[in-house]
C-alpha positions in Angstrom: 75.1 49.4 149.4 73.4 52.7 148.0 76.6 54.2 147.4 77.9 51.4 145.5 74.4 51.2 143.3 75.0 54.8 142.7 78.4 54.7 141.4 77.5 51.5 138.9 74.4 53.8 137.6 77.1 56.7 137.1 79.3 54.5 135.6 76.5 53.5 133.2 75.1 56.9 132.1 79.2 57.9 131.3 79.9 55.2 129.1 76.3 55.5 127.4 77.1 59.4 126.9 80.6 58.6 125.6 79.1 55.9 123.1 76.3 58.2 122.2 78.5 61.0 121.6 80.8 59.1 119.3 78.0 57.8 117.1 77.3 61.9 116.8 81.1 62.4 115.7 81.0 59.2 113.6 78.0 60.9 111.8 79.0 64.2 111.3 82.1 62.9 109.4 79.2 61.8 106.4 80.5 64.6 104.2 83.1 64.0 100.9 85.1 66.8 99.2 86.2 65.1 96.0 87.7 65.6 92.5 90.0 66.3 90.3 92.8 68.6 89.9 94.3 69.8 86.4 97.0 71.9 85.2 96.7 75.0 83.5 98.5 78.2 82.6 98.0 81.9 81.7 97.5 82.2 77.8 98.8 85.6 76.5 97.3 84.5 72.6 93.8 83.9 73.9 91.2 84.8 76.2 91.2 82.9 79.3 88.3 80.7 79.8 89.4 78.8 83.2 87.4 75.9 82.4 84.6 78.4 81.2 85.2 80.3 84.6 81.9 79.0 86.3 82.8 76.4 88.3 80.0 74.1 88.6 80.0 70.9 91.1 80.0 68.1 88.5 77.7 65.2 89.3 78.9 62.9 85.9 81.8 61.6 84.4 82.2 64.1 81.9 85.6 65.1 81.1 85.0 68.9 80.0 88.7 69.4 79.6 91.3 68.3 77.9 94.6 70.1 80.5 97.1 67.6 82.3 96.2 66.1 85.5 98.1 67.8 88.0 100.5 65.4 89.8 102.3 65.7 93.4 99.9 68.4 93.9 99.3 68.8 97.8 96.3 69.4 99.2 95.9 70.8 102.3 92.6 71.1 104.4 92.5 74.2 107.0 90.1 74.3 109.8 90.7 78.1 111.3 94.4 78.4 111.0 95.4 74.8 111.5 96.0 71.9 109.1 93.2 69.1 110.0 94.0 67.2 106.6 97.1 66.8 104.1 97.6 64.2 101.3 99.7 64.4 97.7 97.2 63.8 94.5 98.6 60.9 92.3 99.2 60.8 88.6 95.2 60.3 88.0 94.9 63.8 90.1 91.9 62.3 92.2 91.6 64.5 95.6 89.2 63.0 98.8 88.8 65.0 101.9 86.4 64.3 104.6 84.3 67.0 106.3 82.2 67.7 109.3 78.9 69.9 109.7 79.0 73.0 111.0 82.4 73.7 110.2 83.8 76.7 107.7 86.8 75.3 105.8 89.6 76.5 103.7 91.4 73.8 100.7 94.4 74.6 99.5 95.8 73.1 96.1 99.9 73.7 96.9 102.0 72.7 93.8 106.1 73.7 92.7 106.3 76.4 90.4 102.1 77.1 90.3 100.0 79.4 91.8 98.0 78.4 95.1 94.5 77.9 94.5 91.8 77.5 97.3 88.2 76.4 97.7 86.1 77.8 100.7 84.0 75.4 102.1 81.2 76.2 104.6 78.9 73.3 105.9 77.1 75.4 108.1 73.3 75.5 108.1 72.1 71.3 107.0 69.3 70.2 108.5 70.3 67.6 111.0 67.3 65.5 109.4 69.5 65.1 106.7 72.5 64.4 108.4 72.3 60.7 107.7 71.9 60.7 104.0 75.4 62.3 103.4 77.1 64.6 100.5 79.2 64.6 98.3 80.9 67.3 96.9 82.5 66.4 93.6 84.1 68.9 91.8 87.4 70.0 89.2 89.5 73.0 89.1 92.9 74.1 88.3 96.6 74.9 89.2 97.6 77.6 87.0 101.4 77.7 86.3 103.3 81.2 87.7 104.2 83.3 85.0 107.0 86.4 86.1 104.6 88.8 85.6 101.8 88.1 87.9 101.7 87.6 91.5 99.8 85.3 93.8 96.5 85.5 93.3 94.5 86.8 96.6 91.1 85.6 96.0 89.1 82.2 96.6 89.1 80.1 93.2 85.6 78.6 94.1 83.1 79.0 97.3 80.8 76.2 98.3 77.9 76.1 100.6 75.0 74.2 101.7 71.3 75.5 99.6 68.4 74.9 101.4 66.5 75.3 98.6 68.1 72.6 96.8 69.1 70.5 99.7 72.6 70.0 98.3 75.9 71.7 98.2 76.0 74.0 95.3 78.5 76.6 94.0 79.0 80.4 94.5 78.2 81.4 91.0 78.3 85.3 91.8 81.9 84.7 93.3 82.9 82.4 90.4 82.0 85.6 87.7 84.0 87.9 90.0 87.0 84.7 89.0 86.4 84.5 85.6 86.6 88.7 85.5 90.0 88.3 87.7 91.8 86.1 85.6 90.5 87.8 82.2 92.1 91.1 84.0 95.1 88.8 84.9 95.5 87.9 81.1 95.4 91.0 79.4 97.8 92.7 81.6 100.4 90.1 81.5 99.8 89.5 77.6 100.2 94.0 77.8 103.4 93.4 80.3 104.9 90.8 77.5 104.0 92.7 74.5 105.8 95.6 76.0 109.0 93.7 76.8 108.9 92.3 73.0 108.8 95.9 72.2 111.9 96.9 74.6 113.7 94.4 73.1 113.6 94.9 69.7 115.0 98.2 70.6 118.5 99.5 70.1 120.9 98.9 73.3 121.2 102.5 74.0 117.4 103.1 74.2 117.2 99.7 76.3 119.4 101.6 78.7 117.7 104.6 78.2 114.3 103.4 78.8 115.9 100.7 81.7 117.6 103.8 83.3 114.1 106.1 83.5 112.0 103.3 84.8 114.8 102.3 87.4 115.1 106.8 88.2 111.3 106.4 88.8 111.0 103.4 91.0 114.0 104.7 93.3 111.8 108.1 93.4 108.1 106.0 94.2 110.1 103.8 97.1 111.5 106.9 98.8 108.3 109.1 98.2 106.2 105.4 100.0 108.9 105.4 103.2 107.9 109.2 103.1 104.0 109.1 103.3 104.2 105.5 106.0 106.8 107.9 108.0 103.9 111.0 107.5 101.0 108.6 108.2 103.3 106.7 111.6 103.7 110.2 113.1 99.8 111.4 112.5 98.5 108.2 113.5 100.7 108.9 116.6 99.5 112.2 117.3 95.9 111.3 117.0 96.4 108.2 119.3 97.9 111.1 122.3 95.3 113.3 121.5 92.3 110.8 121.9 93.9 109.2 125.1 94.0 113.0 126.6 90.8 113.6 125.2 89.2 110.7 127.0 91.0 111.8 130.4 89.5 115.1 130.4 86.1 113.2 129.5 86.0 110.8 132.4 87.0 114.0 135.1 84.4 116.0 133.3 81.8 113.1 133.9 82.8 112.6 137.2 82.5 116.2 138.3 79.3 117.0 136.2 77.0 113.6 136.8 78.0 111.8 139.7 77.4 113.5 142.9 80.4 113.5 145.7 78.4 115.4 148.7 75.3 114.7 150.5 73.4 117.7 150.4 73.2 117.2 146.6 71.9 113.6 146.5 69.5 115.0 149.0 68.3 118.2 147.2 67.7 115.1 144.2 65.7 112.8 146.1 63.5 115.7 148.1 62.8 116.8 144.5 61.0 113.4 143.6 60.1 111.8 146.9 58.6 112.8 151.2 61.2 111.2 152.2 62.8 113.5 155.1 66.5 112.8 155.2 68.2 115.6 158.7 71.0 117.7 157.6 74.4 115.5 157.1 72.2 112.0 155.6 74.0 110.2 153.0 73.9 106.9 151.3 75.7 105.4 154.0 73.4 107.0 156.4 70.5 105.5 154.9 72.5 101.7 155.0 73.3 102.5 158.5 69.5 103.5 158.9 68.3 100.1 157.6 70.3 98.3 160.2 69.5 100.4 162.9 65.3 99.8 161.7 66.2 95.9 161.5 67.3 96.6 165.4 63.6 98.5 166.4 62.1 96.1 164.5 63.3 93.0 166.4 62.5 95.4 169.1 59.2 95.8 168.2 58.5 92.2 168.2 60.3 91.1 171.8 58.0 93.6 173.1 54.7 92.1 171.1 55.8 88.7 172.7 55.9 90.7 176.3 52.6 92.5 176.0 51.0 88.6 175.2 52.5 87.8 178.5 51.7 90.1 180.5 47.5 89.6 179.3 47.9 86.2 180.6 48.9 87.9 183.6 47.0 90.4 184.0 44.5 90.5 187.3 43.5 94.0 188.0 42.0 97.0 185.7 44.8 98.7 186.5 46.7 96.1 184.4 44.1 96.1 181.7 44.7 99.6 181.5 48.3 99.4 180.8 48.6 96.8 178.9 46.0 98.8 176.3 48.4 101.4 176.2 51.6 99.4 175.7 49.4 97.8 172.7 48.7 101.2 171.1 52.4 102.3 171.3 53.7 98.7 169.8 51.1 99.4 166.6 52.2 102.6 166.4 55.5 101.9 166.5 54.9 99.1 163.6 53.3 101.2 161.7 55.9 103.6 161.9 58.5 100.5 161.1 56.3 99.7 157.7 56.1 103.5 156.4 60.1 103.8 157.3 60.6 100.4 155.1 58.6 101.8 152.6 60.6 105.2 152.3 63.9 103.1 152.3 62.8 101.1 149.1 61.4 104.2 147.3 64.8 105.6 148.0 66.9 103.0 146.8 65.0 102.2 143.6 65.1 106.0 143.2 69.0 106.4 143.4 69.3 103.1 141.5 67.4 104.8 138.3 69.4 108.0 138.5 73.0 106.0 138.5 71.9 104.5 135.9 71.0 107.1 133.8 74.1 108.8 134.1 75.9 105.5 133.3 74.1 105.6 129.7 74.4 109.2 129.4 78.1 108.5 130.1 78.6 105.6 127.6 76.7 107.6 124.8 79.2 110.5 125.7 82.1 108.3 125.2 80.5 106.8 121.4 79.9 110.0 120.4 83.2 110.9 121.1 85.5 107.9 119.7 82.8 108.1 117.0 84.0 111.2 116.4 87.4 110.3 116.6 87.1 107.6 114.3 85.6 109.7 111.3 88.3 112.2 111.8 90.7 109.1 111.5 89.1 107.8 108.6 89.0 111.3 106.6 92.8 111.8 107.2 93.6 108.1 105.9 91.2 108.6 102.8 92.5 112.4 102.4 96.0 110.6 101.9 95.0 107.9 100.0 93.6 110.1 97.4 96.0 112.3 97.5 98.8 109.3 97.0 96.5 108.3 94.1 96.7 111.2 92.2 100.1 111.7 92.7 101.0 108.3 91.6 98.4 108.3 88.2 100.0 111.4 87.3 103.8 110.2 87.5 102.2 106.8 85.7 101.3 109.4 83.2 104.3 111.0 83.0 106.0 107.6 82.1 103.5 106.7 79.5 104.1 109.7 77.1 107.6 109.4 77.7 107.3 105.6 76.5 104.8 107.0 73.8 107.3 109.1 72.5 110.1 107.0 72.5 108.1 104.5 71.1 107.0 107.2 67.9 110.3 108.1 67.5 111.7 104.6 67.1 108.8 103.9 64.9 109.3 106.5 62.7 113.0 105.8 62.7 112.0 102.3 61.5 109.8 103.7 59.0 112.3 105.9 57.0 114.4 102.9 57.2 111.7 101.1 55.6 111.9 103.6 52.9 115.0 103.3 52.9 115.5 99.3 52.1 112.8 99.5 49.7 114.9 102.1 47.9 117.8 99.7 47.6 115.7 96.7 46.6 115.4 95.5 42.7 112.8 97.8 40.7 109.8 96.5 38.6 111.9 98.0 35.4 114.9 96.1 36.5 112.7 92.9 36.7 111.2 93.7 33.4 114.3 93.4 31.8 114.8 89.6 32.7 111.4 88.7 32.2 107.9 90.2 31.1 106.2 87.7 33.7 107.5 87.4 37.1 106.2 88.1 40.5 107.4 89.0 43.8 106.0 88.0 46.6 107.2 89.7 50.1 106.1 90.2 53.6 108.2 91.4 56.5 107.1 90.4 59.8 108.2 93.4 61.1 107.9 97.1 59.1 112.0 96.3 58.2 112.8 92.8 56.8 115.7 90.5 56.8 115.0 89.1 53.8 115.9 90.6 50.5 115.7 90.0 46.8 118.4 91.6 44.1 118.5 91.1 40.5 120.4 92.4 37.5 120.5 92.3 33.5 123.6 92.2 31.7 123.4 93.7 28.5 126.6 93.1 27.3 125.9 89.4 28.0 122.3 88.9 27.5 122.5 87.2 31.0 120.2 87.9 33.9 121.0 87.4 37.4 118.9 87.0 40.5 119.3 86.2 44.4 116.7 85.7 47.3 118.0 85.7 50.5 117.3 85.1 54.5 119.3 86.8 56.6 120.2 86.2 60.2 117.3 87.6 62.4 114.7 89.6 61.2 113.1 93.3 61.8 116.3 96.0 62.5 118.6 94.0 62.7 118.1 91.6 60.0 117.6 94.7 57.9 121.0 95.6 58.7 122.4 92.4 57.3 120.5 93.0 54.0 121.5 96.3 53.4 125.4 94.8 53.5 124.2 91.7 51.0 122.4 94.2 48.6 125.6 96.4 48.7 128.3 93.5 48.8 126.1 91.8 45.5 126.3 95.0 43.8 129.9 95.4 44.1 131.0 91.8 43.2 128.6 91.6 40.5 128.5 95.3 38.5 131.6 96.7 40.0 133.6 93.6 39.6 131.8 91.7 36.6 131.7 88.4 38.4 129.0 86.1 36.5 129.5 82.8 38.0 127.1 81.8 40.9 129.5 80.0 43.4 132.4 82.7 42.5 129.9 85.3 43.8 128.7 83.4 47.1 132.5 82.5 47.9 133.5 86.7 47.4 129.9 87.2 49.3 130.9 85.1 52.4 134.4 86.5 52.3 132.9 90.3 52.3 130.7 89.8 54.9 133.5 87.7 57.3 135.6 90.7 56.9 132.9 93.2 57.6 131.5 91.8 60.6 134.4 89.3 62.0 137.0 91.4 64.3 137.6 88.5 66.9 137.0 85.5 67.6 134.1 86.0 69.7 132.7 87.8 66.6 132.2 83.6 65.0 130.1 82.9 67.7 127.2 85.4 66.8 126.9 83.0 63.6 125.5 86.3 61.3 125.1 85.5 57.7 122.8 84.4 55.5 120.9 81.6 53.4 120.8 82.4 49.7 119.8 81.2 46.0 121.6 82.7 43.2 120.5 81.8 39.8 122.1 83.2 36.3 120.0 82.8 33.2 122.1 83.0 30.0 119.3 84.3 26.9 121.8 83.0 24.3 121.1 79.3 25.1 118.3 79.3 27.9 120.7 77.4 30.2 120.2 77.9 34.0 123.6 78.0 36.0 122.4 77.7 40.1 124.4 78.1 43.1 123.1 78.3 46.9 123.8 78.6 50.6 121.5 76.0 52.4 118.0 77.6 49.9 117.4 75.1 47.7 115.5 76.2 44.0 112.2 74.8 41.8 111.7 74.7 38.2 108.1 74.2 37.4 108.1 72.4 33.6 106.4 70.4 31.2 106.3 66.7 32.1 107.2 65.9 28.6 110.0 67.9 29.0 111.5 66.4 31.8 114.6 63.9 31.8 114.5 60.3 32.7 117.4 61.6 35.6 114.7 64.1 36.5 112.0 61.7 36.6 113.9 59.3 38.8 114.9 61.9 41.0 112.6 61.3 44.8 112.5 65.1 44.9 110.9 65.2 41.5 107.0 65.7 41.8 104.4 64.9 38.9 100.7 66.2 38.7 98.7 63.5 37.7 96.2 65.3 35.4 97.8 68.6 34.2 101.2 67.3 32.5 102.8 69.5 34.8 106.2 68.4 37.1 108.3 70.5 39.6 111.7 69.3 40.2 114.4 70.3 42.8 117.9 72.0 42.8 119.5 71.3 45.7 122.1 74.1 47.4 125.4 73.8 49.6 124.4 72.5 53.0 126.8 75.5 54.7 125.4 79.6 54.6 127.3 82.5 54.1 128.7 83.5 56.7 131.4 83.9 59.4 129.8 80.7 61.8 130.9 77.4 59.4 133.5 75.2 60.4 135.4 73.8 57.3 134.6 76.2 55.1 134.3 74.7 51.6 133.6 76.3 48.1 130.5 76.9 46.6 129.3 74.4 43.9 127.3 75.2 40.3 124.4 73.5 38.9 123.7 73.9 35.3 119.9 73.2 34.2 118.9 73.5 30.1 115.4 75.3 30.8 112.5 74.4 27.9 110.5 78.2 26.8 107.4 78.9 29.6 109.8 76.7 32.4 109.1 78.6 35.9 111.9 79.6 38.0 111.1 79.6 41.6 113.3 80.8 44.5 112.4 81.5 48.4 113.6 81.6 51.8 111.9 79.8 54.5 109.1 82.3 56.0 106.3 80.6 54.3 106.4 76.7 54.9 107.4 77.8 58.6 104.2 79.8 59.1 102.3 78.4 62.1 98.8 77.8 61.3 95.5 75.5 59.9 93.1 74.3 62.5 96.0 72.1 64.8 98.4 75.3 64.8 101.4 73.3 63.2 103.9 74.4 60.3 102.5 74.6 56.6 105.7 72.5 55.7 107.5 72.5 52.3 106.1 69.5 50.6 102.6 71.6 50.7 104.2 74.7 49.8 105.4 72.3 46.5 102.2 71.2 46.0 100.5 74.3 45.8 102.5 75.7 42.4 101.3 72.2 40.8 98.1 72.7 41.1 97.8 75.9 40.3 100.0 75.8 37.4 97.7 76.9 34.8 97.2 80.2 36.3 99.4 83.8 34.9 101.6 84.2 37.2 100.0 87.5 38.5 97.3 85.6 39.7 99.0 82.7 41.0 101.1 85.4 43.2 97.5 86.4 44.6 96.7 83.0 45.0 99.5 82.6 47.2 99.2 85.3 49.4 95.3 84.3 49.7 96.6 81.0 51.0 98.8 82.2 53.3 96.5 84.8 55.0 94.0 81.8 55.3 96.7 79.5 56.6 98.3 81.7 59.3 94.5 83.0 60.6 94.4 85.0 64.0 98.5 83.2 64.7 101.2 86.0 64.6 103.4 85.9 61.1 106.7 84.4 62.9 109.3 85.3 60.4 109.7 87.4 56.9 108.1 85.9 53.5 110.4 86.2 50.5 109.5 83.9 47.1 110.2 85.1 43.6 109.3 83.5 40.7 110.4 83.9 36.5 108.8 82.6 33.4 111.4 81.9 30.7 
């Protein structure tokens, strides 16, 4: 029956300790790591903010960003090296992850084609008071898209931990400055990394394979001279791991010869030193064990013959027997007394030899630290002797490379400065100008020191006609350059060698020039170089305006009294409302000139009758392309347009600094993306 009540009472106190222990589990669970994730990516034009850099947990709504949400993003919750958690975030990129107390985790933000970001968590160190109330941890951060020049990152995106102060889980804020300094070091050397690859590229192919042959000489040098110094550092780290393990050998025999005593008469010249104890010649510790049995013995002894000397008083009858038993009395107290002192001397002993082993085992141990101590410095020197020695050998072959890419680099520059000189040679003069008209202007900006636009005009005196062209030619900066030097020189041949005045005969021997200059075979069509072009010839005699172009359409800013009701009707046709002034449009061929058209056709003429103080204007596409204004976007033409009608009453000198004013203000910090060409004439 008492068995049975003590199994149900078992039985009881199990189940109540199971229960009770799943309500603590059930508890613990009261923790929420929320969110949301966002994409983001490294910006070469601007310095990375990373959502300011500082993460903060945030406790509102508050959208402070404006990135993507990042979709199919997995997230992945680690407890030590194992996955206790795993879910995909949806389009909204809401995250939820529950935690326990007392628990250090690791989240991991895993999406295709972006870099891993993790949180540490730790939720160490809450009060258990507080257990019951619950967190949550609600927070935003980024996946930041791989770029080709930067690897993995290797640091936490964002730490969290419990603040006792605060009684909340708050933010690392000293880790999250060490982010926000990362990623600013990330960004400027990939923006570095990309402007240099511009650079390389822009160059001619054989310095490409130049510059591509000495960085390829020098990382086949760093890999062997790295196999070298882990082969070096293998084999020393080798030696020094024989050498200590030899070292320690001789170390333990010396210890064992020098501090723990192997004969007798040493541990008793040791304890006779300290101690009365009388030990006969030969006593050792085994001795002494032997002696503690053998006084165990006398003692037991000692009392059987207590127990007989009671006896025999009982029987005692005579004085004789009182006499004998006295003395049988005083040998058993004698002999007891000799039992306690011998007891005493035994303890005294053992404590003594007990001390002494272990003092030697300290002095023994600190022997042994001092000596892998030792070791272990002697270790560390070699590695940092290498180290720095590896460091300066590497800084100064990184040197090396830079001034050889510092001088290749001045060289090509000041190869593309002469040629600078050189295209500004070849282009129209200011007297040349002069001759067609007393007010004109100019305006040009390479994007590059070498352009591939160009401008080329010519008087006839014979004639009294004037002739003028503004160009765009394939590509811009060297090669571009190229292209113009061949149009300047083709235009001069057709029209001063040859005497050809009529706009489409020009742009028809033009294309056939520059198709027999640069086409050898047919893979030659596919590299579709050429140009876009307006060419405009003003005959004096009657003011009449003959116009032929290659996809670069012309303006004529006139009266609007002057205009034509054709003119007026025309959609491309725009009329300022308050000064009486109108711009109207020329259109050009819808085909360039070059070796790329299918179908080539024949250029076409337009002839305009141009009224005294009508502007001619010409340009290529460089400035309504320009990125810029506060969205970012192209300036676009009907802007461009606009801008000569309103500032129509200005000289033309000024309204050419007016122009480049507005451009400078348009394109702000944004890079210039292509060359700027517009000319305009007065008649």
């Amino acid at each position: 029956m008492l068995k049975k009540l003590f199994r149900v009472i078992t039985v009881l106190l199990l189940v109540l300790f199971i229960s009770n222990n799943a309500y603590s589990n059930r508890k613990d669970t009261l923790i929420t790591f929320t969110g949301k994730v966002y994409e983001n990516k490294i910006d070469t034009d601007k310095k990375i903010t990373y959502k300011n850099a500082i993460f903060k947990l945030v406790k509102t709504s508050v959208d402070f960003f404006v990135s993507n949400t990042a979709d199919k993003t997995v997230v992945n919750c680690y407890l030590g090296n194992k996955i206790i958690y795993s879910d995909t975030v949806k389009a909204d990129g809401v995250f939820s992850i529950p935690l326990n107390y007392e628990k250090q985790y690791r989240v991991e933000f895993v999406k295709e084609n972006y870099y891993v970001s993790s949180v540490s968590i730790n939720t160490k160190g809450v009060p258990q008071r507080l257990y019951k109330k619950g967190f949550l941890i609600n927070t935003e951060l980024d996946v930041i898209k791989k770029h080709p020049k930067q690897e993995q990152f290797d640091f936490d995106m964002m730490k969290i931990a419990f603040n006792d102060k605060r009684a909340e889980f708050l933010v690392d804020e000293a880790h999250s400055q060490y982010v926000q300094e990362e990623l600013e070091a990330i960004r400027i050397n990939v923006t570095k990394a990309v402007a240099i690859d511009k650079e390389v590229n822009r160059l001619s192919e054989e310095t490409r394979l130049k510059y591509t042959n000495i960085l390829e000489t020098e990382k086949v040098k760093a890999n062997q001279e790295r196999a070298r110094i882990i082969k070096n550092a293998n084999h020393i780290a080798d030696s020094i791991l024989n050498y200590a393990q030899t070292k320690s050998q001789e170390i333990e025999q010396f210890a064992s010869r020098q501090f723990i005593p192997t004969n007798s008469s040493a541990k008793k010249d040791s304890l006779k030193s300290n101690s009365n104890i009388d030990f006969s010649d030969g006593a050792d510790m085994g001795l002494i064990m032997s002696g503690s049995i053998e006084l165990g013995t006398k003692k037991d002894q000692v009392e059987n013959a207590r127990k007989s000397l009671e006896l025999a008083k009982l029987k005692a009858t005579t004085k004789m027997d009182s006499l004998l038993i006295i003395e049988r009395e005083a040998k058993i107290l004698a002999a007891e007394n000799a039992i306690l002192i011998a007891e005493q001397k035994l303890k005294d002993a053992e404590k003594e030899i007990s001390a002494q082993n272990a003092e030697l085992e300290m002095e023994k141990m600190l022997k042994n630290i001092m000596i892998f101590g030792l070791l272990g410095l002697i270790v560390l020197a070699i590695v940092f002797f290498r180290i720095i020695k590896q460091k300066k050998k590497d800084n100064k072959i990184i040197m090396q490379q830079k001034l050889e890419v510092e001088e290749q680099h001045k060289e090509i520059t000041d190869s593309i400065n002469y040629a600078e000189r050189i295209q500004a040679a070849v282009l129209t003069s200011k007297d040349e100008w002069n001759k067609i008209s007393k007010e004109h202007f100019v305006l040009f900006k390479p994007r590059d020191i070498v352009s591939g636009d160009f401008f080329w005009a010519h008087h006839n005196e014979e004639k009294n006609i004037s002739i003028w062209a503004t160009a765009d030619c394939t590509g811009h900066g060297v090669p571009g350059a190229f292209m113009s030097m061949l149009g300047i020189g083709f235009l001069n041949e057709i029209v001063i060698e040859n005497g050809i005045v009529k706009p489409n005969e020009i742009l028809n021997e033009l294309r056939s020039k520059i198709i027999k200059a640069l086409v050898k075979n047919k893979a030659d069509i596919e590299q579709k170089d050429g140009m876009d072009i307006s060419l405009c010839i003003l005959d004096k005699n009657t003011n009449t305006l003959e116009f032929s172009g290659a996809n670069n359409s012309i303006w004529i800013l006139k009266n609007h009294a002057d205009l034509s009701s054709e003119e007026i009707e025309n959609s491309k046709t725009i009329i300022h409302p308050t000064n009486e002034k109108a711009i109207i449009e020329i259109k050009a061929d819808k085909q360039p000139v070059g070796a790329y058209v299918e179908n080539i056709k024949p250029f076409n003429s337009s002839y305009v009758k141009l009224n005294k103080d009508d502007v001619v204007i010409s340009f290529t596409d460089g400035y309504p392309d320009q990125f810029g204004g506060i969205k970012g976007k192209k300036l676009k033409y009907k802007p461009f347009k606009q801008f000569f009608l309103d500032n129509s009453s200005h000289s033309l000198e000024n309204l050419k600094l007016n122009l480049e004013h507005s451009f400078n203000d348009w394109k702000g910090d944004l890079e210039q993306i292509d060359d700027v060409c517009v000319v305009a004439v007065k008649v």
